[in-house]
C-alpha positions in Angstrom: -121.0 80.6 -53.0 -122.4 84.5 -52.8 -125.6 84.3 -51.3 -127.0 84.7 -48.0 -126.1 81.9 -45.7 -129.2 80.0 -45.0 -128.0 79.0 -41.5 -126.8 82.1 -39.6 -125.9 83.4 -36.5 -126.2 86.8 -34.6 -122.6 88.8 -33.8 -122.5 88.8 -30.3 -121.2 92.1 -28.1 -117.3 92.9 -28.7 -116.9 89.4 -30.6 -113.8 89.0 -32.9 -114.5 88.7 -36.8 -112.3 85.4 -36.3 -114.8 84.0 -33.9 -117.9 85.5 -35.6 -116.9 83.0 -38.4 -116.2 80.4 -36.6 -119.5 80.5 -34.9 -121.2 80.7 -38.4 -118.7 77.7 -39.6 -119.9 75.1 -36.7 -123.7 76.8 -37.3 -123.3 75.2 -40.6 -121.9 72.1 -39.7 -118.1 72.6 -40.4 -115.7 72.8 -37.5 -112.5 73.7 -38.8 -112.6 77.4 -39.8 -110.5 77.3 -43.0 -112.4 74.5 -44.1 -115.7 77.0 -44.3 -113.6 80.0 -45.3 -112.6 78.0 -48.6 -115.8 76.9 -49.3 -117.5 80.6 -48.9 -114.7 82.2 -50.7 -113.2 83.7 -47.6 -109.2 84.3 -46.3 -109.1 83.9 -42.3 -105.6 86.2 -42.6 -107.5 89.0 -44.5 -109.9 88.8 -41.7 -107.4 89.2 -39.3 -106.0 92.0 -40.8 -109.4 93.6 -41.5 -109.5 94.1 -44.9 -112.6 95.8 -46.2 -113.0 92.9 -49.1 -113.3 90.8 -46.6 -115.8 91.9 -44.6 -117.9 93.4 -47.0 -117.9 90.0 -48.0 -118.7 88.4 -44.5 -121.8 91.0 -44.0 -122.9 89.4 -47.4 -122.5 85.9 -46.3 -124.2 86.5 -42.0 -126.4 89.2 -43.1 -124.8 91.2 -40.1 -124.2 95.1 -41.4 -121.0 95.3 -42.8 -120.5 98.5 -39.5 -120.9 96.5 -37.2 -118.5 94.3 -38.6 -115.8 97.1 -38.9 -116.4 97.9 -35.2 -114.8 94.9 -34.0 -112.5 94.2 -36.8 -108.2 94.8 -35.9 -107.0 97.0 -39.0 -103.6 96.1 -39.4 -101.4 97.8 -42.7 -97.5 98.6 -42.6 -98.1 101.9 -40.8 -100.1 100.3 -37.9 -102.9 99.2 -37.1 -106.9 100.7 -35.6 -109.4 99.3 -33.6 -112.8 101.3 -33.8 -111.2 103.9 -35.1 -108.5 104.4 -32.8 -104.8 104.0 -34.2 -102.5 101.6 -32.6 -99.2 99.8 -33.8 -98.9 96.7 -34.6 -97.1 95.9 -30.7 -99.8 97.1 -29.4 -102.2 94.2 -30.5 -101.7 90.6 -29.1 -100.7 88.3 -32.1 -101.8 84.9 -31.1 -105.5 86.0 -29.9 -105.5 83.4 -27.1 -105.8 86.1 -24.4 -108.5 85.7 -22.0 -110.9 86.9 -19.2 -111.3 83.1 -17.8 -114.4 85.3 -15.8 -116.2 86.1 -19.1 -115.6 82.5 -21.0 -117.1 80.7 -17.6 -120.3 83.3 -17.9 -120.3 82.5 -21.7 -120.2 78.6 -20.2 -122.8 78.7 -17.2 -125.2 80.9 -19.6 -124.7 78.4 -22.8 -127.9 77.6 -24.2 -126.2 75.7 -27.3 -122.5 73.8 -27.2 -119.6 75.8 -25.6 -117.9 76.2 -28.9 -120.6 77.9 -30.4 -122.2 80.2 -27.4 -118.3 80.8 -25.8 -116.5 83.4 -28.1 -113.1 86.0 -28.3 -113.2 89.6 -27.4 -111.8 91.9 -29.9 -110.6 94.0 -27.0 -108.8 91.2 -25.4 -106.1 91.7 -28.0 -105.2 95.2 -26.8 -102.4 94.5 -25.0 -102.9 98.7 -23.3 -106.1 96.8 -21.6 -104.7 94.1 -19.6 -108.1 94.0 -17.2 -111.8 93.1 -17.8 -114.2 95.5 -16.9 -116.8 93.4 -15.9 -115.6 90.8 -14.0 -112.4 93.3 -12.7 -109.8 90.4 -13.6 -106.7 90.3 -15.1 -106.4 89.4 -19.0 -104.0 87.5 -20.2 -102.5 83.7 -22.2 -103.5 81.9 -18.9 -103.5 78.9 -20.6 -100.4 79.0 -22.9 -100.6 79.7 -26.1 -100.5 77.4 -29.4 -99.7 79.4 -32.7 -101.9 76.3 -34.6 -104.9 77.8 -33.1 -104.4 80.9 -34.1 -107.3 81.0 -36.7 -108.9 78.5 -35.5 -111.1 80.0 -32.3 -113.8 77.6 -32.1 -111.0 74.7 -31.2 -109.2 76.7 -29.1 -112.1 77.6 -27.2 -112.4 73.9 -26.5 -109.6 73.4 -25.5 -109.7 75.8 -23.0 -113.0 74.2 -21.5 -111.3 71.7 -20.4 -109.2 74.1 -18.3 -111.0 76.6 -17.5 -111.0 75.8 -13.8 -107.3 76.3 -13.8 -107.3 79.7 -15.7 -110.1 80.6 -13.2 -107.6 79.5 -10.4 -104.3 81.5 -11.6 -106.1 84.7 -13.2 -105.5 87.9 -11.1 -108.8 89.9 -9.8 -107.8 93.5 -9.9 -109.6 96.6 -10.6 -109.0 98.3 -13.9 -106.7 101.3 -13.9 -107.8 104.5 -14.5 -105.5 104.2 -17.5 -107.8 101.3 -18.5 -110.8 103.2 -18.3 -109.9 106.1 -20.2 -108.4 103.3 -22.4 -112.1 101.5 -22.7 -113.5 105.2 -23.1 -111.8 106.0 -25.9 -112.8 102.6 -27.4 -116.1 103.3 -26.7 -116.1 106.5 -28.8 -116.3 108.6 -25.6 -113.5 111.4 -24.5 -113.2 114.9 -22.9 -112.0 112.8 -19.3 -108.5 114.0 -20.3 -107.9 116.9 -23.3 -104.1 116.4 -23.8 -104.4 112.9 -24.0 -107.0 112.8 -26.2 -105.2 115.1 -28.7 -102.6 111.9 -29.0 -103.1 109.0 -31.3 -104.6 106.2 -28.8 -101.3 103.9 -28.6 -99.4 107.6 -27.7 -101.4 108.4 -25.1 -101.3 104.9 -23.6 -97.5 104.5 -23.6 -97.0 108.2 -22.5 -98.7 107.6 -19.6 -96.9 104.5 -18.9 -93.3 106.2 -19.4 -94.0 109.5 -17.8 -94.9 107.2 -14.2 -92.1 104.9 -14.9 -89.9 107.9 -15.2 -90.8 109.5 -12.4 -91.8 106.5 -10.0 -88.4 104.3 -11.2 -86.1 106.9 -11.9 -84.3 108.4 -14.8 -82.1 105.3 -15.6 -85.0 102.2 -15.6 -87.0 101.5 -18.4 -90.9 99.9 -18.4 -89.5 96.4 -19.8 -87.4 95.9 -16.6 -90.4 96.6 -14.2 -93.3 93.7 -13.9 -96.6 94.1 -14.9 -97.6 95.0 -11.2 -95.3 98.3 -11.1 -96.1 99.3 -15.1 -99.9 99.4 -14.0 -98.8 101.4 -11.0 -96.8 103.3 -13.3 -99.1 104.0 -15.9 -102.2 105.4 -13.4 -99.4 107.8 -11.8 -98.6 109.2 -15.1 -102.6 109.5 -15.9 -103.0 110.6 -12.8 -101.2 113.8 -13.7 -101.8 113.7 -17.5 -105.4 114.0 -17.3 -104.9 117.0 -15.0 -103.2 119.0 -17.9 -100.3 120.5 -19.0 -99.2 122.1 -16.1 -99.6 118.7 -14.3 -97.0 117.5 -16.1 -94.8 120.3 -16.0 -94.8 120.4 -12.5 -93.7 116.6 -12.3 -91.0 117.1 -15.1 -89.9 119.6 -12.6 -89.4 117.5 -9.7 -88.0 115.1 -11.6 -85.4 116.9 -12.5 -85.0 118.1 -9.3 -84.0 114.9 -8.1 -82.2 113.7 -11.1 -78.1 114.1 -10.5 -77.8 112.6 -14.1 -79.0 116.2 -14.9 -75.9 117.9 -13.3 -73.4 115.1 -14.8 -71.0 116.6 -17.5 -72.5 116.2 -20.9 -75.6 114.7 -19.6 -78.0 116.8 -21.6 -81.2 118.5 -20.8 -83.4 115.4 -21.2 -80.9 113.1 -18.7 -83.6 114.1 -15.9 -86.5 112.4 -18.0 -85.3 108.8 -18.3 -87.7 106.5 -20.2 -89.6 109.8 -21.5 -86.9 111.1 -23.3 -85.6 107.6 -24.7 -89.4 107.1 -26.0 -89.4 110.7 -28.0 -85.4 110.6 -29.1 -86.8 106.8 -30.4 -89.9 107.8 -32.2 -88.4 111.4 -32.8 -89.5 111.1 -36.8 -92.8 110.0 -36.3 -95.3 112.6 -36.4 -97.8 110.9 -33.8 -95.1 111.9 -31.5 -94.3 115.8 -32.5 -97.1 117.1 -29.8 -95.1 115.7 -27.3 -91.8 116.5 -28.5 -93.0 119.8 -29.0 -94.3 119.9 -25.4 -90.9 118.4 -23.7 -89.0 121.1 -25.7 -90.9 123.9 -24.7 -90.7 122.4 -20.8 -86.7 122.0 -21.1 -87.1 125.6 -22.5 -88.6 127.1 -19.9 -86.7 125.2 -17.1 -83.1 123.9 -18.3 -80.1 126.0 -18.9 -79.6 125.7 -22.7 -77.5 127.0 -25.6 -79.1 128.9 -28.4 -78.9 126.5 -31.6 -78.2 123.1 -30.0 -80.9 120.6 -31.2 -83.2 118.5 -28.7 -85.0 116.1 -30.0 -83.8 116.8 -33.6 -85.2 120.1 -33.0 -83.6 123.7 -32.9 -83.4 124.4 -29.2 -84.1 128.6 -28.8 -83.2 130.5 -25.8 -83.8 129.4 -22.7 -86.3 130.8 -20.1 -82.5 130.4 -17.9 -78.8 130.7 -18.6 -76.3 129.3 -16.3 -73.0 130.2 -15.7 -71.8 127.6 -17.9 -74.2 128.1 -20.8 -73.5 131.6 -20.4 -70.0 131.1 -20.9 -70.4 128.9 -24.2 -72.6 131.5 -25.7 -70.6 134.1 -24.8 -66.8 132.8 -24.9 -66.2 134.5 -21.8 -64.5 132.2 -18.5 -66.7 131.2 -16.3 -64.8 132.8 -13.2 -65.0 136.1 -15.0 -68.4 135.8 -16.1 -70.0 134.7 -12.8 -68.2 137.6 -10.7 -69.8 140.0 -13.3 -73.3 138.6 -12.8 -72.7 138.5 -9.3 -72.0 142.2 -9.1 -74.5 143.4 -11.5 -77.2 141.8 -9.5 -77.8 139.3 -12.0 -77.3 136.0 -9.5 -79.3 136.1 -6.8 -77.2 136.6 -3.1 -76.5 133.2 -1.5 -76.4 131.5 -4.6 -73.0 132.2 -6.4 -71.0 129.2 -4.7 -72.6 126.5 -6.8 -70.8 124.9 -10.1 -70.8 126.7 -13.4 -73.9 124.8 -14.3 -76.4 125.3 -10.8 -75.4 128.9 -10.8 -78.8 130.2 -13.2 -80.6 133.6 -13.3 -82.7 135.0 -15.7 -81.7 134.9 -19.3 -83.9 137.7 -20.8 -82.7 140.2 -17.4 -79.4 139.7 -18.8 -79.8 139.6 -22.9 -78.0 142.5 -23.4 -75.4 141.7 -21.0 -74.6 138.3 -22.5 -74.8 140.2 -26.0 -72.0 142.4 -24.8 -70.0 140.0 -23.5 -70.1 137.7 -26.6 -67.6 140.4 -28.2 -66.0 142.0 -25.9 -62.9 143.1 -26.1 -60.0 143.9 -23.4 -58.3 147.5 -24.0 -55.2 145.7 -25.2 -57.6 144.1 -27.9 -59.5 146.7 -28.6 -56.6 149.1 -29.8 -55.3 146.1 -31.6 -58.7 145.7 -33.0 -58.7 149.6 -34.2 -55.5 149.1 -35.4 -54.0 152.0 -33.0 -51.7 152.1 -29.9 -52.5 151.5 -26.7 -51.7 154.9 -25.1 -53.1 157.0 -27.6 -56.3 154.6 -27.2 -56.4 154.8 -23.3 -56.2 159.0 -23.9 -59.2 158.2 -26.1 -60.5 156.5 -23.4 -59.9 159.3 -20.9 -61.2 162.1 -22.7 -64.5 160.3 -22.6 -64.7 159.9 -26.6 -65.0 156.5 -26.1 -66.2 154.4 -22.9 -66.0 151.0 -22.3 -69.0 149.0 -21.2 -67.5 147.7 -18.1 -65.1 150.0 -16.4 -62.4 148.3 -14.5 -62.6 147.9 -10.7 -66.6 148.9 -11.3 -67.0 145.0 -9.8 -64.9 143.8 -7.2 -62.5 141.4 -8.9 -62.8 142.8 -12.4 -59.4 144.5 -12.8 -59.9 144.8 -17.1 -62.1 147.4 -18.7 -64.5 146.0 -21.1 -65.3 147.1 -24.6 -67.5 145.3 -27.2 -66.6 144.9 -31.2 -70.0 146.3 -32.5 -69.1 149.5 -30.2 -66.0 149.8 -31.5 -67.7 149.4 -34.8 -70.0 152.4 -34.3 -67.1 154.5 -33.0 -64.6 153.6 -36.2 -67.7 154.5 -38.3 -68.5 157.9 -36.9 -65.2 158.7 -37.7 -65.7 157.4 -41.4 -68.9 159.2 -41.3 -67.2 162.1 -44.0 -64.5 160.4 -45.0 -63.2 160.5 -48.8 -61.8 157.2 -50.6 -58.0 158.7 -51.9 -55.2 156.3 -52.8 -52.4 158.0 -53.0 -51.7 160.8 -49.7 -50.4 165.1 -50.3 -47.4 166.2 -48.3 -50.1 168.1 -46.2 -52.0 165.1 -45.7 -51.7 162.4 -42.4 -52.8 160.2 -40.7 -54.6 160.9 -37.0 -51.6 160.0 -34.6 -48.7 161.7 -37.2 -51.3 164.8 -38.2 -51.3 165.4 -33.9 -47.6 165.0 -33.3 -47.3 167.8 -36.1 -49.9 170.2 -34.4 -48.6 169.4 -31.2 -51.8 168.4 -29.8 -53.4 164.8 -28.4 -54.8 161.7 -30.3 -57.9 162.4 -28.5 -58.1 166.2 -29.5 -57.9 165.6 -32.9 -60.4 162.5 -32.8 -63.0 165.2 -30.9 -62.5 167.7 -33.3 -63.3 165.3 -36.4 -66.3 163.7 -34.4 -67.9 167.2 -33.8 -67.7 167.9 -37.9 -64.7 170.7 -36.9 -62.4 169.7 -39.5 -63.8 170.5 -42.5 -61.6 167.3 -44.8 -61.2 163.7 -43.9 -60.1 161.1 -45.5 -59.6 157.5 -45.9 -56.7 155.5 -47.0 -57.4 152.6 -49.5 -54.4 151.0 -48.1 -54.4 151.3 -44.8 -56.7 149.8 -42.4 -59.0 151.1 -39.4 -58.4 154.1 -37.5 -54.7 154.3 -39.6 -56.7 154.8 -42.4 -58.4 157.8 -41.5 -56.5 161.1 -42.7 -56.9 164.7 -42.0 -54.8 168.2 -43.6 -52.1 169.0 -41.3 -53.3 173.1 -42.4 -56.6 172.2 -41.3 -56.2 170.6 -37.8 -52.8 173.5 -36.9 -55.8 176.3 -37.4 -58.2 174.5 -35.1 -55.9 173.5 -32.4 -53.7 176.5 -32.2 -54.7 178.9 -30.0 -54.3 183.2 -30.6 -50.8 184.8 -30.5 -49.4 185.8 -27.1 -49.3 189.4 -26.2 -45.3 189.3 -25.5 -42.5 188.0 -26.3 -41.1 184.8 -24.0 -38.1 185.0 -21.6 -35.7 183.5 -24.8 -37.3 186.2 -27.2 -37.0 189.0 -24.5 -33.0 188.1 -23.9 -32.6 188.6 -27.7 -34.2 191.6 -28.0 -32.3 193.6 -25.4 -28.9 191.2 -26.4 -28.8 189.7 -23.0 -28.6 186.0 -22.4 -31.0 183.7 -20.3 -29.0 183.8 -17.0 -29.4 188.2 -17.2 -33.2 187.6 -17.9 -33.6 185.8 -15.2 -31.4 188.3 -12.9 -33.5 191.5 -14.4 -37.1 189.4 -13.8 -35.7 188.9 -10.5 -35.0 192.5 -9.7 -38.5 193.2 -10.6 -37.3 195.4 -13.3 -39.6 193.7 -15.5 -43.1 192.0 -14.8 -44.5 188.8 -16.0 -47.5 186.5 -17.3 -48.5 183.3 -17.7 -50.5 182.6 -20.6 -50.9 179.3 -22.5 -48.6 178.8 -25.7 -50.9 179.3 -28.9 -49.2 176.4 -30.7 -48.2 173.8 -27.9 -51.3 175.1 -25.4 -48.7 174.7 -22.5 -48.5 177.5 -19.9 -45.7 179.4 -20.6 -44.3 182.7 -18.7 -44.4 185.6 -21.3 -43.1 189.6 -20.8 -45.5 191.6 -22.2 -45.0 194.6 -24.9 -45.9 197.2 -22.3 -43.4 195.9 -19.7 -40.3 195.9 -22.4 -41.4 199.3 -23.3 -41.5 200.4 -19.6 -37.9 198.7 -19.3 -36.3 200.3 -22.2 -37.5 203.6 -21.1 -35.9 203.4 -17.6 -33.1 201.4 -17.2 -29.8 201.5 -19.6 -26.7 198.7 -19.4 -22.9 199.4 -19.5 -22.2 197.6 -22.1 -24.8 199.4 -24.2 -23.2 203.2 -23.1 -19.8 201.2 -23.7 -18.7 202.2 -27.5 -17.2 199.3 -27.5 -17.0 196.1 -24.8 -13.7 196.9 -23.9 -14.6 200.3 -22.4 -17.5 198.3 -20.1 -14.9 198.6 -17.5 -14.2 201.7 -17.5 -18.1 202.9 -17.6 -18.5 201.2 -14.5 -15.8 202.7 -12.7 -16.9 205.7 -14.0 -20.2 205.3 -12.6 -18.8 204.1 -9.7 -16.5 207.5 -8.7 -19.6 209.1 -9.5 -21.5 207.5 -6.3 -24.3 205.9 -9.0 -25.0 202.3 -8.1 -26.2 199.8 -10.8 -29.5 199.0 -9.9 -29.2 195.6 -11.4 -25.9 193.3 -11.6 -25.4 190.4 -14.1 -23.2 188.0 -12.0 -19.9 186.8 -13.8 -20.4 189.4 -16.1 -19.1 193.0 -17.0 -22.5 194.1 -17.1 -25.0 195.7 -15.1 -27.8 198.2 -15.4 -28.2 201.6 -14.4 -31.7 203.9 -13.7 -31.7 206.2 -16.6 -32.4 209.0 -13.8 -29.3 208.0 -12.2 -27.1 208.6 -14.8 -28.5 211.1 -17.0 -26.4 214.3 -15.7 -23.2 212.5 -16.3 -23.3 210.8 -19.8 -21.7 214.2 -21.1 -18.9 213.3 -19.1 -18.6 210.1 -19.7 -18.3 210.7 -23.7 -15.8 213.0 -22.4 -14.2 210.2 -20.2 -14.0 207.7 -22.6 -12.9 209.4 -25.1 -9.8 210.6 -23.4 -7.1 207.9 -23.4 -5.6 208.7 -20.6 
């Protein structure tokens, strides 16, 4: 049977395809509704499901347009299911199709012009389970009168039934006015939007459970979820959350932040940044594959982003958190490997925490985490002194003289906080510093006689770690090398030649006290007897090799020395006769000008004893 039905009748406003046919089965004389779906070749369960076979094929048969048709036909598939064009899953649509406004069937009753059966009929909207209130009569929707899965696809009986007790359904419904959640449901039904741009970017079942978690979340609290509140508190529940969904983004940001405000789940160890959010978070960590659900998940990252103290890398949501808007002391401290107590006293002191609020735990202590990028960066590798040097592979005094002559600073001095006794240096600076040095340097394997390392290359010159390390950073020495087998700054060699020439200062003009005893064959003790006699004059002048001050005698002062004052022992021909110069001298009236204690030995003013040294040959030469 193809043709036209010759008995037809018209598809009433928002009637189900089910019903339609039934209508059009009882039209025709047939009550049961699988009894005239066999005979016109059509399959009540395609019809329920809204295949387009179908009801191509039931526009052929009622001569309604096969659109009109599709407009109030339930499209369900394995990936969900659409009602005028709006996508829903399959939860979302009531399965038995016995929900009722008891409101509309009485009107459909009272305004009857044919049997019940045939002028009563189901709502197509009555199956979204989002809508649980008419819009015209403002009651409650709902399996009033029980449901009985044999009726399923059979309308037309069930509708009789429920004559009989329509009174009672009348009696228990609910009269309520619909939501604004409802509204904005029916409006989007309708084909109408703009009332609320971020929900209408979300599929149609999104937007309705959204709302519905988002108020349960905030109204109920972080641990309830919207199957353990009535129906009562989800419709409360659902217009708070449109209530601030429909007022945008920032709405909703704003909520999320109270919410977390209040949440203690959110300070609770290993709680995680979506604790706060409750049934919201559950929904998106449940659904976190499905793509109707990435706007949101997208959005709630971007919020825990902006507001929760995170570290880098750590997934939300299955997705790659990125740095936080905030760090806390404890985030701060995973990211950085620094301890907490350390870390919060040096974000205290560089201004970093604002005053009043450094007595909080590790995680309520926040601040700014781009403010203190570069401070968190440093700290990720830094380094005490005693790991730096061992990181340079040198010693920790000749690194601290490093340190000292300014070569090399650290990034945190110590006692530049209070409470921050250690100096802090960071691996990439000590990188840097190591490469400077290697700037030059030549690749040799096998090391000259002349050649050394930095530390045994200063002990030769006599001269500092740091001097020679200043000298090769300001391109002074003209070779450097690097040792294949050694390893950072051990491995860097100079020429011993090289560095002496640079380091060693010009030749004294004189001769030291030591030199000056040898010269005039007196020992230390009589140089320091003649210097202080005044005989002689001194100087203090920095040694050209050691670059220590040093007292030196100059040349002019020996000269002066020779050239006025004479010893006994050197008019003695031989030391025995010392004696006998002196008592010589002495019978004479001369006095020495200078005496050498202990000794035989003393010095006379040339012009005190010139007149008499003919005598004196004459005296020691006479044995008597």
């Amino acid at each position: 049977m193809t043709e036209l039905l010759r008995l037809r009748v018209p598809l009433r406003p928002g009637q189900s395809l089910l019903s339609f046919v039934a209508h059009l089965a009882r039209r025709n004389g047939i009550n049961r509704l699988d009894q005239f779906c066999c005979d016109v070749d059509l399959k009540p369960l395609a019809l329920a499901t809204g295949q387009p076979q179908q009801i191509d094929r039931l526009a052929t048969l009622s001569g309604v347009p096969a659109a009109a048709l599709q407009a109030e036909a339930v499209f369900i598939s394995k990936n969900g299911c659409a009602v005028r064009g709006q996508k829903l899953m399959r939860a979302d649509i009531e399965s038995s199709g016995q929900s009722i406004c008891p409101a509309c069937l009485h009107e459909d009753y009272i305004t009857a012009e044919s049997a019940f059966s045939r002028s009563a009929y189901m709502r197509t909207i009555w199956r979204v389970t989002a809508i649980r209130t008419c819009l015209r009569h403002s009651m409650a929707v709902g399996p009033f009168l029980g449901q009985d899965r044999r009726l399923r696809y059979e309308p037309a009986l069930f509708l009789e039934v429920t004559a009989t007790r329509l009174n009672e359904a009348l009696r228990s419904a609910v009269q309520r006015e619909v939501s604004p959640l409802e509204r904005y449901l029916l409006r989007r039904l309708d084909g109408v939007g703009g009332a609320a741009p971020f929900l209408d970017r979300l599929d149609f079942y999104v937007a309705a459970r959204f709302c519905e978690v988002l108020g349960v979340a905030a109204s109920e609290g972080p641990r309830v979820s919207p199957s353990e509140v009535g129906e009562d508190r989800l419709r409360a529940s659902g217009t708070l959350g449109f209530e601030v969904a429909s007022a945008g983004e920032d709405a909703i940001s704003t909520l999320l932040v109270e919410m977390q405000s209040k949440s203690a789940l959110l300070h609770a160890m290993n709680a995680g940044p979506g604790a706060a959010f409750g049934a919201l978070y559950r929904l998106l960590a449940a659904n976190k594959t499905k793509p109707e659900y990435s706007g949101l998940r997208e959005f709630l990252k971007r919020h825990v982003e902006a507001t929760v103290p995170l570290v880098p890398g750590r997934k939300f949501l299955s997705m790659p958190l990125q740095e936080g808007v905030v760090h806390s002391v404890r985030t701060a401290s995973l990211v950085t490997g620094a301890h907490p107590k350390r870390l919060r006293k040096i974000l205290a002191g560089l201004g970093h925490v604002e005053s009043g609020r450094e007595g909080g735990t590790d995680h309520d202590v926040t601040f700014d985490a781009a403010g203190a990028r570069a401070l968190l960066e440093s700290l990720a590798e830094a380094m005490s002194m005693k790991e730096a040097a061992a990181y340079l592979n040198i010693n920790r005094m000749a690194f601290s003289a490093i340190v000292r002559s300014g070569r090399l600073q650290p990034v945190l001095c110590a006692g530049e906080i209070e409470g921050i006794g250690r100096s802090v240096f960071t691996r990439s600076q000590l990188d840097r510093f190591l490469a400077n040095l290697e700037a030059r340097a030549i690749p040799i394997k096998k090391t000259g006689e002349d050649v050394a390392n930095i530390g045994e290359a200063a002990r030769h010159c006599c001269c500092t770690v740091a001097d020679v390390v200043g000298l090769i950073l300001e391109g002074k020495v003209l070779w450097v090398g690097r040792s294949e087998g050694a390893r950072g700054f051990q491995a860097i060699l100079v020429r011993i030649k090289d560095l002496r020439q640079l380091v060693c200062g010009e030749a004294a003009h004189g001769l030291t006290l030591r030199q000056f005893g040898r010269e005039i064959g007196k020992s230390d003790a009589a140089v320091k007897v003649i210097i202080g006699a005044g005989a002689v004059k001194t100087i203090e002048a920095k040694n050209p090799v050691r670059r220590n001050l040093q007292i030196y005698i100059t040349r002019d002062e020996i000269s002066s020395f020779r050239s006025n004052y004479v010893s006994s022992a050197s008019l003695s021909p031989h030391s025995s006769l010392n004696n006998k110069v002196i008592k010589f001298f002495s019978e004479k009236g001369v006095t020495p000008r200078i005496r050498i204690p202990n000794r035989f030995d003393c010095f006379y003013k040339k012009s005190d004893v010139e007149e008499y040294l003919g005598e004196l040959e004459h005296y020691l030469s006479n044995p008597a």
